[in-house]
TORTORRO-554652 format. One record per atom (N, C-alpha, C): x, y, z; atom name. Coordinates in steps of 0.05 Angstrom, whole numbers. Each point is the difference from the previous one (the first is absolute). Layout:
BEGIN
[r [X; Y; Z]; CA];
...
This chain:
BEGIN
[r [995; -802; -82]; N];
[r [12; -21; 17]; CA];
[r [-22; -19; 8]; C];
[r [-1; -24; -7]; N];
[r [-19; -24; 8]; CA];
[r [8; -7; 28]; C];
[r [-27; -16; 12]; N];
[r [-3; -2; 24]; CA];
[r [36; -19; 7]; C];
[r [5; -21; -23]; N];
[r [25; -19; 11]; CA];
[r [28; 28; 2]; C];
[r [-6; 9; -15]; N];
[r [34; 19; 3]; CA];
[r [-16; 17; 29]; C];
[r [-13; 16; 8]; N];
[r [-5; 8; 29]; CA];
[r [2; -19; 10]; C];
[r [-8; -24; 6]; N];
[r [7; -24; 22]; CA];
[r [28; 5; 0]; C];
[r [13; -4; -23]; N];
[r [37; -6; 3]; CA];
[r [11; 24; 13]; C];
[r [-14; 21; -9]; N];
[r [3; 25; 18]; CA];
[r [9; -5; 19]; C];
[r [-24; 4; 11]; N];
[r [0; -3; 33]; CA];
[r [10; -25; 5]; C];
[r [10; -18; -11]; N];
[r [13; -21; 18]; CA];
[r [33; 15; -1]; C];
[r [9; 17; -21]; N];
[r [24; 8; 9]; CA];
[r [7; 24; 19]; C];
[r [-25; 17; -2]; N];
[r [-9; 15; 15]; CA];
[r [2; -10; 37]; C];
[r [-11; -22; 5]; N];
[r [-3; -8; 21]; CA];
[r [34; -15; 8]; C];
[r [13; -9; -20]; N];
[r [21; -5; 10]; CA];
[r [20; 19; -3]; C];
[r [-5; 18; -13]; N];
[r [21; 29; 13]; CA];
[r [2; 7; 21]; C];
[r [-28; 7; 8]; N];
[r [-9; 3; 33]; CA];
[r [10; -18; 15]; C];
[r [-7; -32; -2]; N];
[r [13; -13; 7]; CA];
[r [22; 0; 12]; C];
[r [28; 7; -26]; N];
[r [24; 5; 0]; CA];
[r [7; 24; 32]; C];
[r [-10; 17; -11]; N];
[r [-5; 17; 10]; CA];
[r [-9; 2; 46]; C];
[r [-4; -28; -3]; N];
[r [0; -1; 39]; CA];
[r [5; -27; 2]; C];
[r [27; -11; -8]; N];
[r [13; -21; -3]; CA];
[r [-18; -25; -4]; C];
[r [-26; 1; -17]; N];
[r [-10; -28; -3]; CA];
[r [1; -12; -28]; C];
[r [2; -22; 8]; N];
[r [10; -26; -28]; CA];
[r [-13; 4; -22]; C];
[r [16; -5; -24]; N];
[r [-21; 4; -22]; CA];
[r [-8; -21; -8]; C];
[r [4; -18; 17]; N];
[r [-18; -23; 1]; CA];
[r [-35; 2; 9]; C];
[r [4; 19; 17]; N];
[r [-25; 0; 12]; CA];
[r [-14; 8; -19]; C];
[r [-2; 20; -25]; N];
[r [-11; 4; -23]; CA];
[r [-16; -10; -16]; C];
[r [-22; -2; 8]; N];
[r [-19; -28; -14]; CA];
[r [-3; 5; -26]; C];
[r [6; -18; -16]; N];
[r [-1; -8; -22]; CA];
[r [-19; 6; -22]; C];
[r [-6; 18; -22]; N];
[r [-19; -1; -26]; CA];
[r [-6; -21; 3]; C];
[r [-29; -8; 2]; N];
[r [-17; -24; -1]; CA];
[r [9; -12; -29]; C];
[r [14; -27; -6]; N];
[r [4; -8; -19]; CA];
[r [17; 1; -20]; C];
[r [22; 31; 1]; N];
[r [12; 4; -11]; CA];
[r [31; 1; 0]; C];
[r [25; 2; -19]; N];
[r [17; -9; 15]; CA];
[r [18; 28; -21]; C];
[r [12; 14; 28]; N];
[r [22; 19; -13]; CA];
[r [22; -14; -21]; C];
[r [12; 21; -11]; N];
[r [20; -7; -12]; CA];
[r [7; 37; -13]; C];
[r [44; -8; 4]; N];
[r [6; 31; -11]; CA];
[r [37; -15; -2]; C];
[r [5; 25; -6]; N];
[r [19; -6; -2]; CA];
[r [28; 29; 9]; C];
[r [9; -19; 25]; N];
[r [8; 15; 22]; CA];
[r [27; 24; -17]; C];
[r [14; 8; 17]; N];
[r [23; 23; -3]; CA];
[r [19; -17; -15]; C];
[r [9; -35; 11]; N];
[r [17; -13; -14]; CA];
[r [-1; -6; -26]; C];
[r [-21; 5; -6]; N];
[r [-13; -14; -30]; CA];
[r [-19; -35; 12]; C];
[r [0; -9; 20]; N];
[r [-9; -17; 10]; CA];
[r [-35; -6; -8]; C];
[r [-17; -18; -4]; N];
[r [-19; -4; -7]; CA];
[r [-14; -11; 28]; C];
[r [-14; 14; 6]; N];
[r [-17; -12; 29]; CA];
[r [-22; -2; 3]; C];
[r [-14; -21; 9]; N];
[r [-28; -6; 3]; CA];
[r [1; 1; 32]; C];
[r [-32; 3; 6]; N];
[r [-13; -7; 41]; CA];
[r [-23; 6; -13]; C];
[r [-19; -12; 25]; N];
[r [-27; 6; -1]; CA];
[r [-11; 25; 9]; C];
[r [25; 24; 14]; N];
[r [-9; 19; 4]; CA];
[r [22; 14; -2]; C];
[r [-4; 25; 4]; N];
[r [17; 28; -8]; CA];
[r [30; -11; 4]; C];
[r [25; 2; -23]; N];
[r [23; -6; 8]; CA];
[r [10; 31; 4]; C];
[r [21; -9; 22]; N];
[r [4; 22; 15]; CA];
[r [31; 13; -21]; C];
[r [14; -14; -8]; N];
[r [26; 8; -26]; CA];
[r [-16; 11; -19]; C];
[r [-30; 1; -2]; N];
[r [-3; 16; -25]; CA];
[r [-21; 32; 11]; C];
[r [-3; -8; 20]; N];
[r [-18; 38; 13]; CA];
[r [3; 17; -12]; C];
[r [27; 4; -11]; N];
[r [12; 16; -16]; CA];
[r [-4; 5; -34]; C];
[r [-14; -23; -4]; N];
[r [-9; -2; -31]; CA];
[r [-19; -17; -3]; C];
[r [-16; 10; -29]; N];
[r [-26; -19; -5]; CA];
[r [6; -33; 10]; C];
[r [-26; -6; -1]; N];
[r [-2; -24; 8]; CA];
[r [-25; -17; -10]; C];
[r [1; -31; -12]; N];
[r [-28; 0; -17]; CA];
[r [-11; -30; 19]; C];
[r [-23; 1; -6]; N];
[r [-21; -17; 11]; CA];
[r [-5; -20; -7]; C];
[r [4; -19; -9]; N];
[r [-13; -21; -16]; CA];
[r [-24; -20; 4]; C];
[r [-17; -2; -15]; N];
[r [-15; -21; 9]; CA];
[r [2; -25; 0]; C];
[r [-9; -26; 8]; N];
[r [7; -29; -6]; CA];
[r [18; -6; -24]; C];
[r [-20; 17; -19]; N];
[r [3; -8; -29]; CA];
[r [31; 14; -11]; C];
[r [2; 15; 19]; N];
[r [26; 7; -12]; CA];
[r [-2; 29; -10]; C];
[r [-28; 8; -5]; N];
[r [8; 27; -13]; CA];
[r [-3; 21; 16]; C];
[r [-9; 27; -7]; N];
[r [12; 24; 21]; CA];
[r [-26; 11; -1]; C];
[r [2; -3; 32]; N];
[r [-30; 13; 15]; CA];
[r [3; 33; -2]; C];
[r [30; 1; 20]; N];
[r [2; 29; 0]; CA];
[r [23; 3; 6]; C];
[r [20; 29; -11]; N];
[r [15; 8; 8]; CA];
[r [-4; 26; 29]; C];
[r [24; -4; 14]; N];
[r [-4; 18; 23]; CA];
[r [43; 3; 3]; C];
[r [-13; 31; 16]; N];
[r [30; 5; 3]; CA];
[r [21; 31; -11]; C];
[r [10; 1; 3]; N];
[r [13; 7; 37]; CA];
[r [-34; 4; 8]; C];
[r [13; -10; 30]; N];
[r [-32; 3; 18]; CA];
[r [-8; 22; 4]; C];
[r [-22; 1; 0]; N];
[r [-10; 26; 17]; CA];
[r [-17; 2; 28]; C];
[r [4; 20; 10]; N];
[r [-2; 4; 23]; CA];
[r [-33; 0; 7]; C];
[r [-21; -6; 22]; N];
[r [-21; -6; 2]; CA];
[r [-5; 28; -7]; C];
[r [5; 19; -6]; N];
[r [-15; 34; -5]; CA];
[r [1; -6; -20]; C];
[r [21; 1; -14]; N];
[r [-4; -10; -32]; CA];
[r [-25; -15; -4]; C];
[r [1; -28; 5]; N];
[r [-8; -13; -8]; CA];
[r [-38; 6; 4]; C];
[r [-7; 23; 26]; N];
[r [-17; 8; 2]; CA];
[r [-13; 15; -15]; C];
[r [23; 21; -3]; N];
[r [-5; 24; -26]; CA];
[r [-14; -4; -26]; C];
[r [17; -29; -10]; N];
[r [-11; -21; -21]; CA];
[r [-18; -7; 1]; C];
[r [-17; -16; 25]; N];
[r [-23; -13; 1]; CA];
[r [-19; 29; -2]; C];
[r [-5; 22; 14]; N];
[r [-11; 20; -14]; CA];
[r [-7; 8; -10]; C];
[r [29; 2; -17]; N];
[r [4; 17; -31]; CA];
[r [-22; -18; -15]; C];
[r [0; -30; 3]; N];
[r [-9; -21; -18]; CA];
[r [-29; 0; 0]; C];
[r [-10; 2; 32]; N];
[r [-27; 7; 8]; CA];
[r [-9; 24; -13]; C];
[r [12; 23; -4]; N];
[r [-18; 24; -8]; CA];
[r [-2; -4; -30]; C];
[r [14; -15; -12]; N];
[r [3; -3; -30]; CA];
[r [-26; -19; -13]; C];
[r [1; -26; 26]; N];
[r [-20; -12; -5]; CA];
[r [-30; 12; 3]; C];
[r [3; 15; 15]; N];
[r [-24; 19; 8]; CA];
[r [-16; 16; -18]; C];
[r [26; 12; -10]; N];
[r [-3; 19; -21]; CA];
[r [-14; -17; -33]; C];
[r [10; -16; 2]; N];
[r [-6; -27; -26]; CA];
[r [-16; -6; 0]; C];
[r [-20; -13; 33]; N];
[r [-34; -3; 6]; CA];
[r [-9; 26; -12]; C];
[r [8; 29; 5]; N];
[r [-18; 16; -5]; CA];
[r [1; 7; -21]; C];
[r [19; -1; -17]; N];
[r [-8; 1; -28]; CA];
[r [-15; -19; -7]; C];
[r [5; -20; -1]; N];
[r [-19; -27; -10]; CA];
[r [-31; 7; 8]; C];
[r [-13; 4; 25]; N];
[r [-18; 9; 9]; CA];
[r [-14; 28; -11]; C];
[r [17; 14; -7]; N];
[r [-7; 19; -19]; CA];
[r [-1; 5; -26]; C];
[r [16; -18; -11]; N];
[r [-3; -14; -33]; CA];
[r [-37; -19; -2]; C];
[r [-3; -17; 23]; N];
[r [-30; -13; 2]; CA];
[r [-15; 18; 0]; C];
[r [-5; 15; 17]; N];
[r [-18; 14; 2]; CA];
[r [-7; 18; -31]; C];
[r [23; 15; -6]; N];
[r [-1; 14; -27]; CA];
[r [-14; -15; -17]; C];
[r [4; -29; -2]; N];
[r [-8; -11; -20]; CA];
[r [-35; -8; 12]; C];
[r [-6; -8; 15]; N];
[r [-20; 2; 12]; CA];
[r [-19; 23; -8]; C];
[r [15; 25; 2]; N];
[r [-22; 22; -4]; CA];
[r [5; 4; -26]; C];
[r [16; -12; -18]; N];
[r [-3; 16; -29]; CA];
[r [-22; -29; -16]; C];
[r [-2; -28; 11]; N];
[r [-21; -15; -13]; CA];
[r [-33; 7; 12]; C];
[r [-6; 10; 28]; N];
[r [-15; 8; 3]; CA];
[r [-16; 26; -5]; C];
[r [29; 20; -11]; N];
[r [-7; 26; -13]; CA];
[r [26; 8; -25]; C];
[r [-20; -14; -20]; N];
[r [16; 2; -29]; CA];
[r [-7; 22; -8]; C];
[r [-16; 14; 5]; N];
[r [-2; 36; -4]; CA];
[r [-11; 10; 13]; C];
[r [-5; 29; -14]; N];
[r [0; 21; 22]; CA];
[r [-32; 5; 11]; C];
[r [-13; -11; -23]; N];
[r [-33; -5; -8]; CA];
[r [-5; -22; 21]; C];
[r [7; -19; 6]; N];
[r [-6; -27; 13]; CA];
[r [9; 16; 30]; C];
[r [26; 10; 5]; N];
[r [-8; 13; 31]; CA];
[r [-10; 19; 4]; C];
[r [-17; 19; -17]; N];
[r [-15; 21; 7]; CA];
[r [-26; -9; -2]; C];
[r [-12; -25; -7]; N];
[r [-13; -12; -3]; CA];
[r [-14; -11; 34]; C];
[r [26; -18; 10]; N];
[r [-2; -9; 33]; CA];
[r [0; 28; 15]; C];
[r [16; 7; -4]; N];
[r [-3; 36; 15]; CA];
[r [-27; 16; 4]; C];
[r [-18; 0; -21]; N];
[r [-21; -2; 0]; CA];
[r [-12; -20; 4]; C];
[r [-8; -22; 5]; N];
[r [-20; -15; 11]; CA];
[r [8; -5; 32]; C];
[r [27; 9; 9]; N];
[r [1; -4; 25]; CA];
[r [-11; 19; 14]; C];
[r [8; 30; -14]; N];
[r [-12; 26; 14]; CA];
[r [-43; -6; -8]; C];
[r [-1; -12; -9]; N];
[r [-35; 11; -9]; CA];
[r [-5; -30; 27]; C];
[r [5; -18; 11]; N];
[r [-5; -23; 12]; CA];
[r [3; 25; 31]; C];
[r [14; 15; 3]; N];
[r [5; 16; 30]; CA];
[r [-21; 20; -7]; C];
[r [-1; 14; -19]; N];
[r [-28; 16; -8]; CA];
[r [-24; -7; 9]; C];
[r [-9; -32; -12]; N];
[r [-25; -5; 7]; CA];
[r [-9; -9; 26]; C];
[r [27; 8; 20]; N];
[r [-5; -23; 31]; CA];
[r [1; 32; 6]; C];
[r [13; 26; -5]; N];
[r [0; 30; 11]; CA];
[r [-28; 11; -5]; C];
[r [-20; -5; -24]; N];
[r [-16; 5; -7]; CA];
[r [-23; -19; 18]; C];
[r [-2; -27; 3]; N];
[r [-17; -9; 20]; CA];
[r [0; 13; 27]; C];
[r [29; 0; 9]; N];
[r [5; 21; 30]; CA];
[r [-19; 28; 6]; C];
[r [6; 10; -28]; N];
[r [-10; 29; -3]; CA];
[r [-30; 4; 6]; C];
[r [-13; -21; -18]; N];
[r [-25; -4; 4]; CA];
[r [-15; -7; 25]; C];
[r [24; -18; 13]; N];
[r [-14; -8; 22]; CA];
[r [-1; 34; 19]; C];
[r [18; 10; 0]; N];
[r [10; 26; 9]; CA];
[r [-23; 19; 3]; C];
[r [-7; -3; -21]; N];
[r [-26; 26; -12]; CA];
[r [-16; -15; 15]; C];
[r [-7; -23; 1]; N];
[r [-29; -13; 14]; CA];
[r [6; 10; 26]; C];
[r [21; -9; 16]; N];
[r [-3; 12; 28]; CA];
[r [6; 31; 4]; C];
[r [7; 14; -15]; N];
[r [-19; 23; -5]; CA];
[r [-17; 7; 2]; C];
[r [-22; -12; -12]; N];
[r [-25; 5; 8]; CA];
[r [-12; -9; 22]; C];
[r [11; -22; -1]; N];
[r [-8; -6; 29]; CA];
[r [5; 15; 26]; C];
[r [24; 13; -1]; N];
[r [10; 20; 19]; CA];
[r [-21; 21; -3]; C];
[r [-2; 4; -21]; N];
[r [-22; 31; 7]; CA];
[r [-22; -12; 4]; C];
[r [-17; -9; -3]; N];
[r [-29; -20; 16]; CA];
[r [16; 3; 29]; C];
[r [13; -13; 10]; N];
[r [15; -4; 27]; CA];
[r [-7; 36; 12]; C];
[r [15; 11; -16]; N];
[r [0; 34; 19]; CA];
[r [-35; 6; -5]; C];
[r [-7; -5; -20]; N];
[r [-26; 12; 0]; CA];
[r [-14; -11; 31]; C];
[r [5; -24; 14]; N];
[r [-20; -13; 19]; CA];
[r [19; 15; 25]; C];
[r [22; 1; 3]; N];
[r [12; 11; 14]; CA];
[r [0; 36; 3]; C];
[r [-8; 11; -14]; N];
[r [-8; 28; 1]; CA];
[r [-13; 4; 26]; C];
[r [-22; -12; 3]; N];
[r [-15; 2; 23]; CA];
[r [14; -3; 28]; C];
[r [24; -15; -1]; N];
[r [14; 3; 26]; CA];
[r [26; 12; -6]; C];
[r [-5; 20; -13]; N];
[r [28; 23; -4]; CA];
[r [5; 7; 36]; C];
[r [-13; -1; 8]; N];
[r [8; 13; 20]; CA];
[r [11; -18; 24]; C];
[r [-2; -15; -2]; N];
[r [1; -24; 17]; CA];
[r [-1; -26; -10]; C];
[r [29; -14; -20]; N];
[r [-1; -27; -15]; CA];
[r [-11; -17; 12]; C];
[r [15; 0; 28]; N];
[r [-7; -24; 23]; CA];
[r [-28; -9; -6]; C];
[r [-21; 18; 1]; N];
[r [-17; -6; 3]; CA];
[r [-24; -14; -37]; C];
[r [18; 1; -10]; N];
[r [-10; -19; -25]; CA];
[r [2; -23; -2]; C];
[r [-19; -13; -3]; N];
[r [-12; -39; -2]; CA];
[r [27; -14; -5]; C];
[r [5; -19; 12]; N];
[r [22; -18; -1]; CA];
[r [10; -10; -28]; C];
[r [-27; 2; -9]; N];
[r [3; -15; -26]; CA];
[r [9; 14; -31]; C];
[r [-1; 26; 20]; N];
[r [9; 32; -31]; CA];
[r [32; -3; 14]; C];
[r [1; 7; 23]; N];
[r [33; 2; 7]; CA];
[r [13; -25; -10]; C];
[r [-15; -22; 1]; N];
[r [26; -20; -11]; CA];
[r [-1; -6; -28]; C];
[r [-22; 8; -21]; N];
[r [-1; 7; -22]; CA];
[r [30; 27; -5]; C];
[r [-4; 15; 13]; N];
[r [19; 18; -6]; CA];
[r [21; -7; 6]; C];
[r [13; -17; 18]; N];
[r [24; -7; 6]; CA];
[r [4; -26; -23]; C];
[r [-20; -10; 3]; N];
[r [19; -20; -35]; CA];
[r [0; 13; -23]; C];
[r [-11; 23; -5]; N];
[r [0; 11; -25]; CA];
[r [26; 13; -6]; C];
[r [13; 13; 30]; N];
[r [25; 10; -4]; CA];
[r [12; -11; -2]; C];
[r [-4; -29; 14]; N];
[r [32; -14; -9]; CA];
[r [-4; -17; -17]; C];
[r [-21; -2; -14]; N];
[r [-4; -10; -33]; CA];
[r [16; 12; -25]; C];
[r [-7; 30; 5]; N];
[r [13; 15; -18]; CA];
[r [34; 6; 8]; C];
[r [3; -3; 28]; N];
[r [29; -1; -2]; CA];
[r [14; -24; -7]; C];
[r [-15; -25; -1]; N];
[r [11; -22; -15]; CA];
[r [-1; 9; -31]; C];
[r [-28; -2; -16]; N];
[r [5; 17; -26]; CA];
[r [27; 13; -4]; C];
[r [-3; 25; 6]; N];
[r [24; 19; -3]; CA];
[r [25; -16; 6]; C];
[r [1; -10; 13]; N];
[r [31; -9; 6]; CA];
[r [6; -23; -29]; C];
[r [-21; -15; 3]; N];
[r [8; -33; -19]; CA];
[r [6; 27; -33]; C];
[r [-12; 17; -8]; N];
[r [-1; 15; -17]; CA];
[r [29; 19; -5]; C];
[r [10; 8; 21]; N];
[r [24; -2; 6]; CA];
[r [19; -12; -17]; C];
[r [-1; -27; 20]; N];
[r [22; -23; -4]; CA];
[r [2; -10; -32]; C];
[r [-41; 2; -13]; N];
[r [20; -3; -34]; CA];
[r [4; 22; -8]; C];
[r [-2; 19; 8]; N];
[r [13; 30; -23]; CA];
[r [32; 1; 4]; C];
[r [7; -17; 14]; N];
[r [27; -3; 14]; CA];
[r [10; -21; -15]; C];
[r [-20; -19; -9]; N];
[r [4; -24; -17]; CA];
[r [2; 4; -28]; C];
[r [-19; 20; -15]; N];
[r [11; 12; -16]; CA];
[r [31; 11; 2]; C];
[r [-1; 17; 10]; N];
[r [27; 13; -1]; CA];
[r [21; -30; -5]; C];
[r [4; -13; 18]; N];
[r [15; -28; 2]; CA];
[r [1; -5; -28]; C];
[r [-22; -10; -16]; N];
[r [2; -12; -24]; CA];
[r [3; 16; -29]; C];
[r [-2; 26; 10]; N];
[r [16; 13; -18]; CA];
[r [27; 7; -6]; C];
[r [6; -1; 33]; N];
[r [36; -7; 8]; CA];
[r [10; -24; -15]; C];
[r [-16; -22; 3]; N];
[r [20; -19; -9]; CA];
[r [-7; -8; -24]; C];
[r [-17; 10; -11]; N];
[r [7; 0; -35]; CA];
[r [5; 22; -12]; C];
[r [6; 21; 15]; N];
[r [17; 20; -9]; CA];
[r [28; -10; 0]; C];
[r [0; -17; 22]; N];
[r [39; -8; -5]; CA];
[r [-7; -20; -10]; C];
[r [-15; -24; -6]; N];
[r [9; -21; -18]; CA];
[r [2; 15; -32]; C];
[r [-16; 25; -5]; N];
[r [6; 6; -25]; CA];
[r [18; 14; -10]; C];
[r [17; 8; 25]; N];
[r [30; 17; -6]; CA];
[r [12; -27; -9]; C];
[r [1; -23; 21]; N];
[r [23; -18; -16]; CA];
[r [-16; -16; -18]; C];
[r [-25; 4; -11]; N];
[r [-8; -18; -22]; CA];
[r [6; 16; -27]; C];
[r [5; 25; 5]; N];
[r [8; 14; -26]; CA];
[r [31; -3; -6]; C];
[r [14; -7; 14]; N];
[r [30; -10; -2]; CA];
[r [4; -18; -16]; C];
[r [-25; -17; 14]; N];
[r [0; -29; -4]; CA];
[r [5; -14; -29]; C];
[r [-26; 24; -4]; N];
[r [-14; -4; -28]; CA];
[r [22; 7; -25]; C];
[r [9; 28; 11]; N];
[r [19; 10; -20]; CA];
[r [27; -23; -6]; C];
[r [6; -2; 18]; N];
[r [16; -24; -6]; CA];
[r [-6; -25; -11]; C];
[r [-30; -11; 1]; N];
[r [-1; -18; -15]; CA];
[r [-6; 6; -38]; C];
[r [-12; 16; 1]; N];
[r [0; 22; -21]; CA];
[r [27; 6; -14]; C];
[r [21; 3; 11]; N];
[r [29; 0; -15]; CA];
[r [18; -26; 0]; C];
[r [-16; -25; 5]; N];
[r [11; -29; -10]; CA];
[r [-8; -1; -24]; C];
[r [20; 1; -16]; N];
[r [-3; -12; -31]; CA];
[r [-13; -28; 7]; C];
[r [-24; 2; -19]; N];
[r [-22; -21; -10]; CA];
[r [17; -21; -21]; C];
């Protein structure tokens, strides 16, 4: 149903209601531009610029200037109806973006991964690019390691009493710890990043093997 037959809708819609708490079906504003026409119970041929009230009961068509037919409407329906419809129409259209949106995309990933070699390919250079930033971390890791133990070696001497070690060892040791708990944590977040990018070319390669097979069974 096109947007002109819902307008005609609801203009008979509105003059049911209308009908319905004794107001004129005059008051019925008019399809912008268009001019009814049906043909009543007598066999009678009738035109108005808006809903004729002898035909509620049967289709009714729209015409434009030109004469030809915008839309048919008729018997009316009721604003639930006509709701139900706008809806029904909306989830369909909805449904139509998301296929379309998912037809692009498909095609999207099968020119950027025309086999299985080309995405095991990115798969690996994405995981070895998180490798070599886990592997700098690591390193840095081990350095403040040692640095930590130099740290206890000067602090030995006040095992017994931290308080009392040089300002300058205690706050050495307090950035050391939370050096390495930055380390550890950022080290964390890519092993977590791995995981992520093996998730999602693990599922781009469930539907790239679909993909494939199907293009694979188009006769050449």
């Amino acid at each position: 149903m096109n947007k002109a037959t819902i307008a005609a809708h609801l203009a008979l819609a509105a003059w049911v209601a209308g009908t319905s708490t004794n107001v004129s079906a005059q008051a019925v504003a008019p399809v912008q531009g268009g001019v009814y026409t049906c043909v009543d119970a007598k066999g009678r041929k009738l035109t108005s610029d808006r809903p004729i009230v002898e035909c509620i009961d049967r289709e009714q068509k729209i015409l434009n200037p030109s004469g030809t037919v915008r839309a048919k409407v008729g018997p009316s329906l009721t604003a639930k109806e006509l709701a139900d419809i706008e809806a029904k129409e909306k989830r369909e259209a909805e449904e139509r973006n998301r296929t379309a949106e998912e037809k692009r995309r498909d095609r999207a990933l099968l020119t950027r991964y025309p086999s299985k070699a080309v995405h095991d390919q990115e798969r690996a250079d994405a995981l070895a690019q998180i490798t070599v930033v886990i592997k700098a971390a690591s390193n840095r890791l081990e350095e403040l390691g040692k640095q930590r133990r130099s740290i206890d070696e000067e602090m030995e001497f006040y095992k017994k009493d931290p308080t009392k070690a040089p300002a300058y060892v205690r706050r050495q040791l307090e950035e050391n710890t939370q050096s390495q708990a930055v380390q550890r944590r950022f080290i964390g977040e890519q092993e977590a990043e791995v995981k992520r990018v093996n998730e999602r070319f693990d599922d781009e390669l469930g539907r790239l093997k679909q993909l494939w097979a199907a293009a694979a069974a188009v006769p050449k």
